[in-house]
C-alpha positions in Angstrom: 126.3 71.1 106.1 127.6 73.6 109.2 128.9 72.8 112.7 126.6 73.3 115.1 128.9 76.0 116.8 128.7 78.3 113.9 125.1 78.4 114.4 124.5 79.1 118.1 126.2 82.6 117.6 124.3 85.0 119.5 122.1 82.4 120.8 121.3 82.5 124.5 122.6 79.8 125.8 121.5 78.3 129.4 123.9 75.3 129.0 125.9 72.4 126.3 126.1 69.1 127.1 128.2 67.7 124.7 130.2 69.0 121.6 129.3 71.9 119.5 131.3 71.0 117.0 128.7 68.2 116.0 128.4 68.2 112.0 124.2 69.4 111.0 123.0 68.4 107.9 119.2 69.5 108.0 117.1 71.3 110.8 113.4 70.6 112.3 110.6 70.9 114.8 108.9 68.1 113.5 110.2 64.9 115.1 108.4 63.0 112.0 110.8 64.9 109.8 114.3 64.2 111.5 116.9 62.0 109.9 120.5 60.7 110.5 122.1 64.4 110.9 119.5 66.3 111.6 119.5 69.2 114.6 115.8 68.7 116.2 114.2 72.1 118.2 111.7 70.9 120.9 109.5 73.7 121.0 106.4 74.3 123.3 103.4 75.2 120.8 99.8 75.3 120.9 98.3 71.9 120.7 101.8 69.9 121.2 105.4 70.1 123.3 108.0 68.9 121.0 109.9 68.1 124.6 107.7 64.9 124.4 109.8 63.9 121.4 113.2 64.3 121.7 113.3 60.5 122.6 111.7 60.2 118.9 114.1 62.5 117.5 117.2 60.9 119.0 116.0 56.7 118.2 115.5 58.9 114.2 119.3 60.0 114.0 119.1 63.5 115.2 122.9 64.8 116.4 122.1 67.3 118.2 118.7 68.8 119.9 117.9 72.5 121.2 115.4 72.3 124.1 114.3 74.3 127.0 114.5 71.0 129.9 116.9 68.9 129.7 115.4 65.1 129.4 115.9 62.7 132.4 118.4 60.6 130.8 120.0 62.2 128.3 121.9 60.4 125.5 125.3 60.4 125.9 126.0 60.4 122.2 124.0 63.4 121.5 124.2 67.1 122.1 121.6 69.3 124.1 121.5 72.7 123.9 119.6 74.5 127.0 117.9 77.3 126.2 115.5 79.5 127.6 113.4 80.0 124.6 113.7 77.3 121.9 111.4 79.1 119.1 113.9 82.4 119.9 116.7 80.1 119.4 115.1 78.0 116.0 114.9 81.6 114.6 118.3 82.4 115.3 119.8 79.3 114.7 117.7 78.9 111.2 118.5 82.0 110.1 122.8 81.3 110.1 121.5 78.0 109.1 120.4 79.2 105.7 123.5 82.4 105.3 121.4 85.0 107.1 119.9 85.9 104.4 117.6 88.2 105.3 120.6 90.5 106.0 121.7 90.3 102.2 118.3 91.8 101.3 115.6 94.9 102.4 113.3 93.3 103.9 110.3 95.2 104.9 107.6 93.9 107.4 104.1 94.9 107.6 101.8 94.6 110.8 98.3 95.2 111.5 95.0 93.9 112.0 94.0 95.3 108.1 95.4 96.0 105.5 98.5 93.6 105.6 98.0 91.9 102.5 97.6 95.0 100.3 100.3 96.9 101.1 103.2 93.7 100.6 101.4 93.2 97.4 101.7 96.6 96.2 105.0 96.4 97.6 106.2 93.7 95.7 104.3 94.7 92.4 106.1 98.7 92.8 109.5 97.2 93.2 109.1 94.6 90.8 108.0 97.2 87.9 110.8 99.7 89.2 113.3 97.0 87.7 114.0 94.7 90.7 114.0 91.0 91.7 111.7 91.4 94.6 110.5 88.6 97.1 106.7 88.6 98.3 105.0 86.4 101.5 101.9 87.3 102.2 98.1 85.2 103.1 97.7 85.0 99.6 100.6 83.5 98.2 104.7 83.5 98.3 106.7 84.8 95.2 110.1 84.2 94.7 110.8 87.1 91.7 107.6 85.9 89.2 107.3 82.5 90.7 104.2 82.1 92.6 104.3 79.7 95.5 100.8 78.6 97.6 100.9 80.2 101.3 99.8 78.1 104.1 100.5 80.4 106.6 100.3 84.6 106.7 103.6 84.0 107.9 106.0 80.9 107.8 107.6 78.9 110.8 110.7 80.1 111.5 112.9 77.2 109.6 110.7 77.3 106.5 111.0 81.5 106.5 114.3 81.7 106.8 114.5 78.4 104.0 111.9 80.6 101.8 114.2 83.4 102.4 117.5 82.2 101.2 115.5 80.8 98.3 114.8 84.1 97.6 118.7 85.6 98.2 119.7 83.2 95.7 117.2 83.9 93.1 118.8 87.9 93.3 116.0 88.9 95.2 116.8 92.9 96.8 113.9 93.4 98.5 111.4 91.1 100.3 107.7 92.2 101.2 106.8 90.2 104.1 103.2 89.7 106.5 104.2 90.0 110.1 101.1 88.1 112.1 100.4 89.0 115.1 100.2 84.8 115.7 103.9 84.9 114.0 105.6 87.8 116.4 104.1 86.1 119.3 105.3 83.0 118.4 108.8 84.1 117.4 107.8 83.1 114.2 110.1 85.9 112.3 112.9 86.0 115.4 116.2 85.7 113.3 114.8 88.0 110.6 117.0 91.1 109.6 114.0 93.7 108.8 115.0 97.3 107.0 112.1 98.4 108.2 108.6 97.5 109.4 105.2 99.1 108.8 102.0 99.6 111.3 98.9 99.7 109.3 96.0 100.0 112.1 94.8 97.7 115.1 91.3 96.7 115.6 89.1 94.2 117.3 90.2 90.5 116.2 92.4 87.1 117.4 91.4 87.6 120.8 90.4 83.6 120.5 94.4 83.8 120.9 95.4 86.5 122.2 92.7 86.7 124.7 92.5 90.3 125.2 92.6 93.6 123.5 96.1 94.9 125.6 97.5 91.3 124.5 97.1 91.6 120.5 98.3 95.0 121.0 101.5 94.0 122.8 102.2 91.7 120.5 102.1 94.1 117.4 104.1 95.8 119.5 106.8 94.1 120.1 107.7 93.7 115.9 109.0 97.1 116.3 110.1 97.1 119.7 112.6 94.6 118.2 112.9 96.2 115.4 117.5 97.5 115.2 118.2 101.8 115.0 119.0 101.2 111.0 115.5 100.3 109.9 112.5 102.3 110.2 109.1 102.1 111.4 106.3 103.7 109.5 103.4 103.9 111.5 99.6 105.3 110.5 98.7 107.7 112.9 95.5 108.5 112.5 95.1 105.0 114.3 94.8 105.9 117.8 97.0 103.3 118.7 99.8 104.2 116.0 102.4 106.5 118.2 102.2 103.2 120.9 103.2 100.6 118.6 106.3 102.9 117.8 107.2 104.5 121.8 109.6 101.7 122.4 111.3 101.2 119.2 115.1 102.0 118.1 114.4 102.5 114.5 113.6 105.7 113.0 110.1 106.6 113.6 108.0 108.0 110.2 104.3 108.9 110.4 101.9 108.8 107.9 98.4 110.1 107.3 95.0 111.1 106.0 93.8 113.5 108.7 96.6 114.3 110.9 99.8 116.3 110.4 102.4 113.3 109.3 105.6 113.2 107.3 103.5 111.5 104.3 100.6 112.9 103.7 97.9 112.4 101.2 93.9 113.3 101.0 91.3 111.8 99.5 89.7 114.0 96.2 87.2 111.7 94.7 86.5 107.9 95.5 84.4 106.0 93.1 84.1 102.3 92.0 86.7 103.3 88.8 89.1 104.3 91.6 90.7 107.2 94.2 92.3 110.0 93.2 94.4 111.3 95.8 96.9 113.7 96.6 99.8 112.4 97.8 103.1 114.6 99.0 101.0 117.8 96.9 100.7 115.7 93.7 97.4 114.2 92.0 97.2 110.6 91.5 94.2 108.3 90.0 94.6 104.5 91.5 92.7 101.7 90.4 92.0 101.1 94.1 88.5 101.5 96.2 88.0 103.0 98.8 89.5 105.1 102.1 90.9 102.1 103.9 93.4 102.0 100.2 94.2 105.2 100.4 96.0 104.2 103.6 97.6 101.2 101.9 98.4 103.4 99.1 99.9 106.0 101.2 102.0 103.2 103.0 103.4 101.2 100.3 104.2 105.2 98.6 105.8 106.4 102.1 107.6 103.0 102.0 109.0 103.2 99.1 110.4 106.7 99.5 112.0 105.2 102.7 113.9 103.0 100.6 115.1 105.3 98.3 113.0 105.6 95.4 111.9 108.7 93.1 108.9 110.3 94.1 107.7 111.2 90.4 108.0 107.3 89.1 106.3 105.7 92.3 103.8 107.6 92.1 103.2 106.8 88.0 104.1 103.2 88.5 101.1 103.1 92.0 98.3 104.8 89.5 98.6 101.5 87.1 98.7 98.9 90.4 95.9 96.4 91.4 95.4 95.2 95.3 96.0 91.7 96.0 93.4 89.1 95.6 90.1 88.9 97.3 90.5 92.9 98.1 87.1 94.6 97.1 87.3 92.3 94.0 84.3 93.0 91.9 82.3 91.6 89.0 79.3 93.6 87.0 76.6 90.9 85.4 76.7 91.7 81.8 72.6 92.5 81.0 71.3 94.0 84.9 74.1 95.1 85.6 74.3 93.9 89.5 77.6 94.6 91.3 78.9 91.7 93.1 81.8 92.5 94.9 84.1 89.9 96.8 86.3 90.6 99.9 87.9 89.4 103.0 86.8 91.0 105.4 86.8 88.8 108.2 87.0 91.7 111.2 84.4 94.3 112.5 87.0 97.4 111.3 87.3 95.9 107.7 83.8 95.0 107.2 82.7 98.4 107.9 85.3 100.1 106.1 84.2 98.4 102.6 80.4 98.6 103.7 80.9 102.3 103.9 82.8 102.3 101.0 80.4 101.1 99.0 77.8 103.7 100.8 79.9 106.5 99.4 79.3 105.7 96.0 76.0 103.9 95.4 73.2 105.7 94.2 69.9 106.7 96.2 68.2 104.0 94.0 70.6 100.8 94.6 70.7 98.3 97.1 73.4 96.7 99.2 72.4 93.0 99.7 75.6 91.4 102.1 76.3 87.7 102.8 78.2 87.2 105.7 79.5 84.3 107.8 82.2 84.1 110.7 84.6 81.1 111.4 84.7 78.5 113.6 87.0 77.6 116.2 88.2 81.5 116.0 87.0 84.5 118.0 83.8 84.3 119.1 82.9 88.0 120.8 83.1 89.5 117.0 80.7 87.2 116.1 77.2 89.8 116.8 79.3 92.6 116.4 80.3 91.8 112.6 76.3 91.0 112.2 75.4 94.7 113.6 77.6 96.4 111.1 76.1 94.3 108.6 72.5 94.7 109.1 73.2 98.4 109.6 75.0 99.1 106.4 72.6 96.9 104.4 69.1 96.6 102.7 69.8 92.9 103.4 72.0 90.2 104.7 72.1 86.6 104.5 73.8 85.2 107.3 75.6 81.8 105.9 78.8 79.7 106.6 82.5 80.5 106.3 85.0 78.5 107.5 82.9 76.3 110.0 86.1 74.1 111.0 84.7 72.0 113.9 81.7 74.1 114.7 78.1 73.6 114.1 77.4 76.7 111.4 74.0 77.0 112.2 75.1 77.7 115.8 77.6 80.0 114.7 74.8 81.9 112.8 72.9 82.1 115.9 75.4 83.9 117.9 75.6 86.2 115.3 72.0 87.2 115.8 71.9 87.5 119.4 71.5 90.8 119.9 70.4 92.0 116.9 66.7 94.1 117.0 63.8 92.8 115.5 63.5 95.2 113.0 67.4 94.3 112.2 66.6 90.5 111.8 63.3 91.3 109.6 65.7 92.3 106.9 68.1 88.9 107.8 68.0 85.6 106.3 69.7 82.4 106.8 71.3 80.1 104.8 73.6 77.2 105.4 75.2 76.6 102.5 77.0 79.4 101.3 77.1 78.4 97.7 73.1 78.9 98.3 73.5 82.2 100.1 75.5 83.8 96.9 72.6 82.3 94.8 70.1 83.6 96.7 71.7 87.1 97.0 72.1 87.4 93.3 68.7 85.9 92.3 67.3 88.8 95.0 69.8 91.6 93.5 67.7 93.6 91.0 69.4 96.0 88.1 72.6 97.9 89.5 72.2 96.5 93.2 75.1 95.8 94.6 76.0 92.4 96.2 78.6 92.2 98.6 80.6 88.7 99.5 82.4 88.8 102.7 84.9 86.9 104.9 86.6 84.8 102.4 88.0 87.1 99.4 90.9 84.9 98.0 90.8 81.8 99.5 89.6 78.5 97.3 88.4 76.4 100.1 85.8 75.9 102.7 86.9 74.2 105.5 84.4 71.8 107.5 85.0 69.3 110.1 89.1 69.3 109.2 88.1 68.8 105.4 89.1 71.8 102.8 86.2 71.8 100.6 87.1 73.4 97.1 85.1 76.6 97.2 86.2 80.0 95.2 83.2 83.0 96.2 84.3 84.8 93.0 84.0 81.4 90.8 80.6 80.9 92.3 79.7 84.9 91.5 80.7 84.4 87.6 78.3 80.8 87.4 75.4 82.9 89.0 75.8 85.6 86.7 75.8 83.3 83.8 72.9 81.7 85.1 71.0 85.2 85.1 72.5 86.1 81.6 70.2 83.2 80.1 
C-alpha cells in the first residue's frame, strides 16, 4: 500500500479534486477488476473508453481515479486526478507503484518491424550464460531468470509491465531484454520504463491496419528513442535506410551498426549455409548456429549490445557461436528417409518473408525445390496481403496459399485478395487450400527427396484463431506427424 501522492511524482497534472493523501492498495484499467482501494485509470483505447466507467469503478470501491474529463457529478468521497494523458500517467504512476524498478535494472529495448524477437532472445540467453539473472519479454514468452511465463502481448500494458518488472527486480534480475511494439510506444504502453538503452533493428511495410500509413509506423518507432534519457544508448542498423531517422532526435548516445556500411560494429558475412553463418565480427571469425543474412544483423545487434553494456569482446563472441534464435525463427526439421527440409517461420511481413525465401535460395542446390505455404491474417493489414503472395510465387516452385489466423474474416476471401494481381503464369504454380493442417499435408506429400518446404506466418505460436476461438494448432507439431506419416 502507497499514498497516492507518492505516486503522482512527475506526473502531469491538469487538476486534484480531492486528497492525495488517499491510501492505494491495488491499481487498474479494468473497471471489472477494481476493489475497495483500488486507484482506477480511465483510459481511451481502441474498442472501449474506460471514461464510461468510472461510475462502475467508484459504486466497486475504487479511492481514487486518474482520468482525462472530469465526470458530471463527481463523487465527493473520491479523488480525480485530471490529466492530459491517462496511459502517460498509468505508466508513470505504475511504475512508482511497483519501486521503479526498471531503474534498479539494464533494461534494454528493442524496436523494429523484424527481427525483435531474436535479438531479446539472444539477449537474454548471452547474459544469462555470462553468469547473470537476466529478465526476458518478448512475442514468444516472458522469463523471469529460468522461469518461463506465456506472453499475450509482444509487449505488456503498462500496470502488468511494470508488475512483471518488479517481479523480475526481486528475483535479482540485472538486465531485462524487452520487445518495444510499435502498438506498445504508441500506446504508451512502456511510458514509465527506465531503458539503458534501446535498439533499431530495420522498418518495413506492416501494421498500417493501425497505423494507417507508412510516415505513422515510422513515427511511432521513432519516438522510443526520441524518449529515450542522454545515459542510455541507441544502437541503430544503418544499412536500413530509415536507421539514422529513428536516431536524429534522440539524447542517448547514438551507435551504428552494420553489414555494408562503415558503422562502429561491423561484421561481414563469409559463408551462410543451413549448418550456420560464419561471420566476422569486429576482425574476428565466428561460426553461429543461426541462418541466414537477416541473423547476421540480429547477431551483430545482440554482439554490439552487449559490448555497450560492458562485456568482453573474446567471451561474447564464444558464448554467440553456441546460441540458438528464438522459437518459430527459420526452425527446421529434415524427414529421416527423403530427406525433405521443412522449415517453420514467422514471417508474417513482405521484408521477412523475402529475407528467409532468399535465404533459403542461397543455399539450395540447382536440383531442389522450394514448395511455400502461406496465409495472411484477418482483421490485420490488408495492402500486404498480394504483395506477400508476389514474393512468394516469385521465390518458389510452388505455393499453397492457406489460412492463418482468420479471426473474423472469411479465409477463402482473404486468399483471394492475395491472388489479385498475381500473373497467370504466377497462379499456374499456386494452389489453394483452406485448412492449413491440409496445406502442410499437401506440401509435404508434393515435396520429393531434399526439397525444401517452407511454413510461413505462424513460427511459434500453438493456436489458430477463428471467429474469436484459439484453435490448438502448432505448424512444427503438424510437420513431425507428416514426416512420420511418409517414414512408413
Amino acid at each position: 500500500m502507497v499514498l497516492l501522492r507518492d505516486i503522482l511524482t512527475d506526473v502531469p497534472l491538469v487538476r486534484l479534486s480531492g486528497t492525495a493523501d488517499v491510501p492505494v492498495e491495488e491499481i487498474t484499467a479494468d473497471s471489472r477488476q477494481v476493489k475497495p482501494g483500488t486507484l482506477f485509470f480511465a483510459i481511451r483505447g481502441l474498442h472501449a473508453d474506460g471514461h464510461q466507467f468510472i461510475s462502475q469503478a467508484v459504486e466497486s470501491g475504487a479511492v481514487a481515479v486518474v482520468c482525462e474529463d472530469m465526470p458530471l457529478q463527481p463523487s465527493p468521497h473520491i479523488t480525480y486526478v485530471q490529466v492530459s494523458d491517462s496511459a502517460l500517467a498509468c505508466g508513470l504512476m505504475a511504475s512508482h507503484f511497483y519501486g521503479d524498478p526498471s531503474k534498479h535494472m539494464q533494461v534494454v529495448g528493442v524496436t523494429g518491424t523484424n527481427g525483435k524477437t531474436t535479438v531479446v532472445t539472444l539477449l537474454y540467453q548471452l547474459f544469462s550464460r555470462l553468469g547473470f539473472r537476466a529478465g526476458l519479454i518478448s512475442t514468444v514468452q516472458n522469463m523471469i531468470v529460468d522461469k518461463t511465463e506465456p506472453a499475450t502481448h509482444t509487449t505488456p500494458d503498462a500496470i502488468l509491465l511494470h508488475r512483471l518488472l518488479a517481479r523480475m527486480h526481486q528475483q535479482g534480475c540485472t538486465h531485462v531484454f524487452m520487445e518495444a511494439s510499435s502498438h506498445a510506444i504508441h500506446q504508451k504502453r512502456i511510458a514509465g520504463v527506465h531503458y539503458t538503452g534501446g535498439i533499431f533493428t530495420n522498418i518495413t511495410h506492416d501494421h498500417l491496419d493501425y497505423h494507417k500509413t507508412f510516415e505513422n509506423y515510422l513515427k511511432a518507432k521513432k519516438s522510443f528513442f526520441d524518449q529515450l534519457p542522454a545515459s542510455a544508448f541507441a544502437l541503430t542498423n544503418i544499412d536500413d535506410r530509415n536507421g539514422k531517422v529513428m536516431v536524429q532526435n534522440t539524447r542517448a548516445k547514438i551507435v551504428t551498426y552494420a553489414l555494408r556500411k562503415k558503422a562502429d560494429f561491423k561484421a561481414r558475412i563469409i559463408e551462410n549455409h543451413l549448418t550456420g553463418l560464419q561471420l566476422e565480427i569486429d576482425q574476428q571469425l565466428v561460426h553461429t548456429r543461426l541462418i541466414g543474412a537477416f541473423n547476421a544483423y540480429n547477431l551483430l545487434a545482440a554482439y554490439a549490445a552487449a559490448r555497450l553494456l560492458g562485456q568482453e569482446k573474446q567471451e561474447v563472441l564464444r558464448i554467440l557461436s553456441d546460441l540458438k534464435g528464438a522459437e518459430g525463427r527459420f526452425d527446421y526439421l529434415i524427414s529421416p528417409n527423403q530427406h525433405i527440409i521443412a522449415i517453420v517461420d514467422y514471417a508474417h511481413t513482405p521484408d521477412a518473408l523475402k529475407n528467409v525465401l532468399q535465404t533459403i535460395l542461397g543455399f539450395k542446390q540447382s536440383s531442389q525445390r522450394i514448395i511455400t505455404v502461406i496465409g495472411c491474417g484477418g482483421d490485420r493489414d490488408r495492402s500486404k496481403r498480394p504483395e506477400m503472395a508476389l514474393i512468394a510465387t516469385h521465390f518458389s516452385d510452388q505455393v499453397i496459399f492457406t489460412s492463418d489466423n482468420p479471426r473474423s474474416e472469411d479465409p477463402q476471401a482473404i486468399i483471394e485478395e492475395m491472388k489479385n494481381g498475381l500473373s497467370a503464369s504466377m497462379l499456374a504454380k499456386t494452389l489453394s487450400i483452406v485448412d492449413r493442417k491440409e496445406a502442410i499435408r499437401t506440401a509435404c506429400m508434393l515435396a520429393q527427396s531434399n526439397d525444401i518446404v517452407l511454413i510461413a506466418g505462424k513460427g511459434h505460436e500453438k493456436y489458430q484463431e477463428i471467429k474469436g476461438v484459439k484453435y490448438p494448432f502448432d505448424d512444427k507439431e503438424v510437420v513431425k506427424e507428416m514426416f512420420a506419416l511418409l517414414g512408413k
